[in-house]
Structure formats: C-alpha cells, structure tokens
C-alpha positions as CSV (number, residue, x, y, z in Angstrom):
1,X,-0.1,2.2,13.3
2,X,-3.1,0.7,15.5
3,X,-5.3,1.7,12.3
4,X,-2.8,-0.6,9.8
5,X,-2.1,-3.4,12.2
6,X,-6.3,-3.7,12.0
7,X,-5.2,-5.6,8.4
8,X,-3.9,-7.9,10.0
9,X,-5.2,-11.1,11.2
10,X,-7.9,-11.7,9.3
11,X,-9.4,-14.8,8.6
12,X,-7.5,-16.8,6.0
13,X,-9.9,-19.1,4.1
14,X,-7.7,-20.2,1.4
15,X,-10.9,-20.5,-0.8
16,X,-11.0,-20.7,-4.3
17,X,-14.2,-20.4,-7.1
18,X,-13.6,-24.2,-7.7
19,X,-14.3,-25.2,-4.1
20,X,-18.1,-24.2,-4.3
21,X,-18.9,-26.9,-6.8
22,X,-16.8,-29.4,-5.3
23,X,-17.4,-28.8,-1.5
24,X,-21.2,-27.8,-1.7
25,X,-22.6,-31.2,-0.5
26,X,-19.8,-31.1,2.9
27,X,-21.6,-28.1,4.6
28,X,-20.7,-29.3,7.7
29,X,-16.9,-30.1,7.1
30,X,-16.6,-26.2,5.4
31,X,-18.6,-25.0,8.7
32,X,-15.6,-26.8,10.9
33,X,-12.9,-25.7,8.5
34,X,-14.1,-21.9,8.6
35,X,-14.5,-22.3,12.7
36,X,-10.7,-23.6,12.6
37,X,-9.3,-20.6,11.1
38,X,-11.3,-18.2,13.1
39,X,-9.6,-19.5,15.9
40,X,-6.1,-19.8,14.2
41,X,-6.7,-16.2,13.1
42,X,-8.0,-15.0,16.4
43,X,-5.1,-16.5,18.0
44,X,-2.6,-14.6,15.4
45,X,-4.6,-11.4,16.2
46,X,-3.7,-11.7,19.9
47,X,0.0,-12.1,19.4
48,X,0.1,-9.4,17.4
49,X,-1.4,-7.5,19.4
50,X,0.8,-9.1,22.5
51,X,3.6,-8.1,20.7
52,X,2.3,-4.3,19.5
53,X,1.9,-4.1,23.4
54,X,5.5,-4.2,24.4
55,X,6.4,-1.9,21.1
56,X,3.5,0.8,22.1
57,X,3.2,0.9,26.0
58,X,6.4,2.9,26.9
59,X,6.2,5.3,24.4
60,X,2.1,5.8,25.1
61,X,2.6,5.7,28.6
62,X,5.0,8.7,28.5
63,X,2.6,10.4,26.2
64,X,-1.0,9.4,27.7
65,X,-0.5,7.7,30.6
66,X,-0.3,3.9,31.6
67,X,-4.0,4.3,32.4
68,X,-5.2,5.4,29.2
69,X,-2.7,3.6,27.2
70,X,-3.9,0.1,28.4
71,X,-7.5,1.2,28.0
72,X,-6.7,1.8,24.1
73,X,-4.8,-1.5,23.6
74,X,-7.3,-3.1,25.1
75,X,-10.3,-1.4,23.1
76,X,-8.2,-2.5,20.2
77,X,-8.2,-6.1,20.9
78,X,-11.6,-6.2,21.8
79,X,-12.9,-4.5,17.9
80,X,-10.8,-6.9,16.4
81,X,-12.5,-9.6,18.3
82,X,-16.0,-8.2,17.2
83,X,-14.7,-8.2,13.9
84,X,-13.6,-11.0,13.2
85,X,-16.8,-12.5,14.8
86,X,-18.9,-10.6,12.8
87,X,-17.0,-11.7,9.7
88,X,-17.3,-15.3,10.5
89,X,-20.9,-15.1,11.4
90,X,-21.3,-13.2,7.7
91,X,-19.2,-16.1,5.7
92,X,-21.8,-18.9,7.6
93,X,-24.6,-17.4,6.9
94,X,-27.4,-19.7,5.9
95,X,-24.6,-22.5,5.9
96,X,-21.4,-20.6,4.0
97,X,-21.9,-17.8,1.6
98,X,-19.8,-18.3,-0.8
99,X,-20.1,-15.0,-2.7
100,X,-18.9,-13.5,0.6
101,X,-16.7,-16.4,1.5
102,X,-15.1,-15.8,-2.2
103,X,-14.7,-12.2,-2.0
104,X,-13.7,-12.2,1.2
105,X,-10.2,-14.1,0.3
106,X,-9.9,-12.3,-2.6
107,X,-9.7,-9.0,-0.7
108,X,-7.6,-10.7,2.5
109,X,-4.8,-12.0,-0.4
110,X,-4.5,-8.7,-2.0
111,X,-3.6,-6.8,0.8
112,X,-1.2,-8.8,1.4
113,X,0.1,-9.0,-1.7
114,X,0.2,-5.1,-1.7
115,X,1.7,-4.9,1.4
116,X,4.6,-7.7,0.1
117,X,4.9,-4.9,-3.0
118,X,6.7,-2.6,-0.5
119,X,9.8,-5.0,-0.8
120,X,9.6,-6.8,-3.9
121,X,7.5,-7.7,-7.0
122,X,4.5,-9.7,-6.1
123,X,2.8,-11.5,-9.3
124,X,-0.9,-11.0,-9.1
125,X,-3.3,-12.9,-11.6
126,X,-6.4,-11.4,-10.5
127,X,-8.1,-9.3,-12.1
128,X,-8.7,-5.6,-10.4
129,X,-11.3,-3.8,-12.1
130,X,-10.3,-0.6,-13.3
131,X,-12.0,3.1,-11.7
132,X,-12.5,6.1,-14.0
133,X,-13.5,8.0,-10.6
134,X,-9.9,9.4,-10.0
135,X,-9.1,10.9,-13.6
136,X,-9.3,14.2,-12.2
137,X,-6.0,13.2,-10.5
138,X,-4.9,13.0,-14.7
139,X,-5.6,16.9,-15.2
140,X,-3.9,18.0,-11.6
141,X,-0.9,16.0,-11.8
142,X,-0.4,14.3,-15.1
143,X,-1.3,17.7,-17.2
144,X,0.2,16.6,-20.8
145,X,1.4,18.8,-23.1
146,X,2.2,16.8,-26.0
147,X,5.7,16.1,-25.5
148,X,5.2,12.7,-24.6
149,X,4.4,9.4,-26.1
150,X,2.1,7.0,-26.1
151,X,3.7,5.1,-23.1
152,X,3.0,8.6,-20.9
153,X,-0.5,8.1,-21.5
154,X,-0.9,4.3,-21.0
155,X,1.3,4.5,-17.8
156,X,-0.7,7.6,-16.4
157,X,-4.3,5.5,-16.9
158,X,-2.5,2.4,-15.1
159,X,-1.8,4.4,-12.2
160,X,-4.6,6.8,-11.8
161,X,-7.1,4.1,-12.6
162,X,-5.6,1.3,-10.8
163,X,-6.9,1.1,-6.8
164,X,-3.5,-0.8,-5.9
165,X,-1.0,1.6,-6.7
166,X,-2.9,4.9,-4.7
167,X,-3.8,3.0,-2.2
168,X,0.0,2.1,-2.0
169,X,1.3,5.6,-2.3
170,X,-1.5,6.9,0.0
171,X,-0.6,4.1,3.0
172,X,3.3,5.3,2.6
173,X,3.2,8.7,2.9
174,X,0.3,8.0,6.2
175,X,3.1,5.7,7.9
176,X,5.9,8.4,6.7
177,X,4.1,11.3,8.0
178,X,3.2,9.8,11.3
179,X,6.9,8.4,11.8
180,X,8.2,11.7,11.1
181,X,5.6,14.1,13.5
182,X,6.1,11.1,16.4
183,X,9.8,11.1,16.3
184,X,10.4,14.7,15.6
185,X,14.3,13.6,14.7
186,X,15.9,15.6,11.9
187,X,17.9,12.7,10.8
188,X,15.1,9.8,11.4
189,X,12.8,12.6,9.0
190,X,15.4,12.8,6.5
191,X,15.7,8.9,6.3
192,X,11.7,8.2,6.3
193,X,11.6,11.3,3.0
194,X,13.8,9.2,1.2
195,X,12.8,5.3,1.9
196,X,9.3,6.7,1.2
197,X,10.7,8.2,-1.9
198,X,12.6,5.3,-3.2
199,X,9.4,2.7,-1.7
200,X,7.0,4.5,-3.8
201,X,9.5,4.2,-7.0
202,X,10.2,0.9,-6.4
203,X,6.3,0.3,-6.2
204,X,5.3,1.9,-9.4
205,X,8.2,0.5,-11.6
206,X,6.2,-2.9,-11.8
207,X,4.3,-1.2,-15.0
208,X,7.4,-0.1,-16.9
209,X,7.2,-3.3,-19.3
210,X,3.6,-3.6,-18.7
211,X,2.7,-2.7,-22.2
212,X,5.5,-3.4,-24.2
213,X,3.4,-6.0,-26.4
214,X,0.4,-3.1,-26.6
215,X,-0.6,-3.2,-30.5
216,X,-0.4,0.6,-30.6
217,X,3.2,0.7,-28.9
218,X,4.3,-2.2,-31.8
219,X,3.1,-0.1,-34.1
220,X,4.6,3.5,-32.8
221,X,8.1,2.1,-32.4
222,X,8.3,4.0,-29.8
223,X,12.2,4.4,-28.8
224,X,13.7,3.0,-25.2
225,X,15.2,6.3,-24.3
226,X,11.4,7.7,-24.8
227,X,10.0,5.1,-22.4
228,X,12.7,5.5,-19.9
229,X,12.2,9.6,-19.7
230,X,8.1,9.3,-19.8
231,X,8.6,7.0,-17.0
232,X,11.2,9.0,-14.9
233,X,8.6,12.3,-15.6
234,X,5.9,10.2,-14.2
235,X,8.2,9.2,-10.8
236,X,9.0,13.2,-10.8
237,X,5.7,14.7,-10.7
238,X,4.5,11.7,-8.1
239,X,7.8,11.9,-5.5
240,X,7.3,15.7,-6.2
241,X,3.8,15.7,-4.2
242,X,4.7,13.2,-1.7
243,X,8.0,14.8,-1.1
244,X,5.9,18.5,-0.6
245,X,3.5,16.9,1.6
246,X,6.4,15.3,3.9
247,X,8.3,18.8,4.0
248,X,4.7,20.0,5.2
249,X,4.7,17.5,8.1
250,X,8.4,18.0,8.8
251,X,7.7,22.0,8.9
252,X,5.5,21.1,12.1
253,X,8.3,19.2,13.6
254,X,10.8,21.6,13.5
255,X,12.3,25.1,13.6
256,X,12.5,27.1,10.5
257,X,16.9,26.4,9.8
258,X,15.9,22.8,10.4
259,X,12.7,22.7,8.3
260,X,15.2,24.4,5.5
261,X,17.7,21.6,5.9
262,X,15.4,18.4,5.6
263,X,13.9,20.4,2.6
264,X,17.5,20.7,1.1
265,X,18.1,16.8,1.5
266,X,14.3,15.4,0.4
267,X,14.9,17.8,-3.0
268,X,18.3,16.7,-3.4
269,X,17.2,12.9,-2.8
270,X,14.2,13.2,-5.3
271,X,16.4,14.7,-8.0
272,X,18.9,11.8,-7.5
273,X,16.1,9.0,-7.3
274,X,14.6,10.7,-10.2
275,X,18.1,10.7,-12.5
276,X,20.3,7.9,-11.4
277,X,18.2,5.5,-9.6
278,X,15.4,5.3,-12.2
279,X,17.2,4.8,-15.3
280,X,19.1,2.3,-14.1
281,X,16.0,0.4,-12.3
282,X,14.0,0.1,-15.1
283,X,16.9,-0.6,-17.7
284,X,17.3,-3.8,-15.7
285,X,13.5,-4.8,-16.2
286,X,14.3,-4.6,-20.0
C-alpha cells in the first residue's frame, strides 16, 4: 500500500502538444504555472499522506512499534518530497522541457485512467504503443489449439501486447495478495479471491467489441456465440492463474481444512464468473 499510494500526487500539468507552440514565448508564466502545481500537488501529497497516517499507525504500531512505524511514514513523506522536487527541477530544465513536460502528463493521466478502469470504463484516445516482449506469455497461457477463431487470436495479442491490461492484472492480484496475508481472515480472503476475480473480468471486457469492424472478422462472419466462448476461454485461463496464485497466498495464511475451504469457494466463484457472469456482461456490450 505505501508502494501504490507513491502514484499518487504527482504533479498535474494539464499540458497538451498544442501548448508548446502557443505558450513558447511566455517562459516565465509556464515557469509560475508549473511552480503552482508543485505546490498544489505537494500539498495533496501531504494529506494523503495525513490521512494514510491515521489508516496505518495502529495497525503498524501493533506490528513494528510506534517507533518504527513513525520513522517509515515519515521516510515516506520525505521521498515523495524528493520526488516530486526532482521532477519539477527535470520539467524546468533550461526553462521547461516540453518533451519531458509532455510525457510526463501523458504518463500521470494514464495511470489514472487505469486506476479509474477498476470501477468503470474509461475512454482513452491515446495511443499506447504495443510490446512484442511478453509473447512468451502467448505459448504459456494462451496455447491454441485450433479450436478457436480469429477473435481468440486478436483478443490474446490485445492483451498480451497491451502494457495497460498486465500491469492491471499484475497491481490486483499485489493488493489482493497483500490484503489476504495482512488480514489472515478466512472470510475477508474469500471476498478479496472473488472481487479480484470479478475486477480483473470487469477490466478485460473493454476489448470484447474492440474489433468487431476488423476487415478479417467482416469477412470470417464469425458467429456471436463464437466470440462470446473465445472470450469466456480467455477470462478462464486468466482468473485460472490469478485464482492459483491467491490459493498460494491464502495456503500461508491458514491451516490445511481452511486452506481446502477458501480453495472450494475461489473454484466455485471462478466457474460461476466464468459461465454466468461473462455471457451476460459482454452480451450487454453488443
């Protein structure tokens, strides 16, 4: 949780590629304006940190110490004082750099776009540049056999080669792990496996209609029942990892008969995700 609230509080420039031709003779005003939401995103910083104070202490102090549990809150504050320093320093460098300045935005307004996608479905109209680094994910977990169609494929290389949606995945299962080893509450372990499950389903169903106007999918004809399975398969074999790797945590937690009984309900929950909550999700994109 200290780690992810780092995200937060970062300087919001607002800054678009159209300003750099139309504010390049007002160096001065851009220097104030960048100083202003420094300190408008400093001050942000420190009540969320204020505020992550009251939530953390008690349950640090009965784990660490009040001692060592104000020296880490503390430490906290004072690297996301540096950084946020540093980053203003970097974006007025040799007056502003925009190329910094520019990217710097970009970056700040997708993670929170991403971190909006855990509730709902966030628009984005910028352009993520795709990475062939993780195809090997492809061949461990998205083995096909030739009894899909062309949607399997197209959905598979979204996902894989798409930064947002790991990322995603990756950041829930962190937070559900942690929740579940910190809390060490069969019933709060059992709820965490299956609003991780349904998070992570509600996250990846933003590209069920993403290629319906694809030239090769116009031309295939490919039916709706065939999407809506290829789709559902893809969910399966994804909930199916996360769900192993949160039974993993929870086996730490727990006692063998209680290990067996959160694995019981996260199966039970997947399968029910998988085959009711799916098909009728993505019917309603249609």
């Amino acid at each position: 949780l200290l780690l992810f609230i780092q995200n937060f509080g970062k300087i919001s420039l607002h800054l678009k590629n159209p300003d750099r031709i139309f504010m390049i003779s007002n160096v001065k005003e851009i220097n104030a304006y960048v100083k202003r939401r420094f300190l408008i995103s400093f001050l942000f910083s420190l009540l969320i940190q204020i505020i992550l104070w009251f939530i953390l202490l008690p349950l640090l102090n009965k784990i660490i110490g009040i001692n060592l549990s104000i020296i880490i809150l503390m430490s906290q504050l004072i690297l996301k004082t540096y950084f946020l320093i540093k980053e203003k320093n970097n974006i007025l460098k040799n007056g502003i750099n925009w190329n910094y300045a520019l990217n710097y935005e970009f970056k700040r307004a997708g993670r929170i776009r991403n971190f909006l996608n855990f509730f709902t479905d966030v628009p984005d109209n910028n352009i993520v540049k795709p990475t062939q680094k993780n195809d090997w994910i492809k061949v461990f977990l998205f083995k096909d056999k030739g009894e899909h169609s062309l949607y399997w494929d197209l959905y598979v290389n979204h996902l894989v080669r798409s930064k947002k949606y790991l990322s995603n995945i990756v950041l829930t299962v962190i937070v559900s792990g942690i929740v579940i080893f910190a809390f060490g509450n069969v019933f709060a372990a059992i709820l965490m496996v299956l609003l991780t499950q349904i998070s992570i389903v509600y996250q990846i169903k933003t590209i069920y209609n993403q290629y319906d106007n694809n030239a090769m999918i116009q031309l295939h004809k490919i039916s709706q029942r065939k999407k809506i399975n290829d789709f559902a398969s893809i969910a399966m074999r994804i909930l199916s990892l996360v769900t192993f790797v949160l039974i993993i945590v929870s086996s730490f937690s727990f006692n063998s008969n209680i290990s067996i009984f959160v694995i019981l309900s996260a199966i039970i929950t997947m399968f029910l995700i998988v085959k009711g909550l799916v098909p009728r999700m993505v019917k309603n994109e249609t």
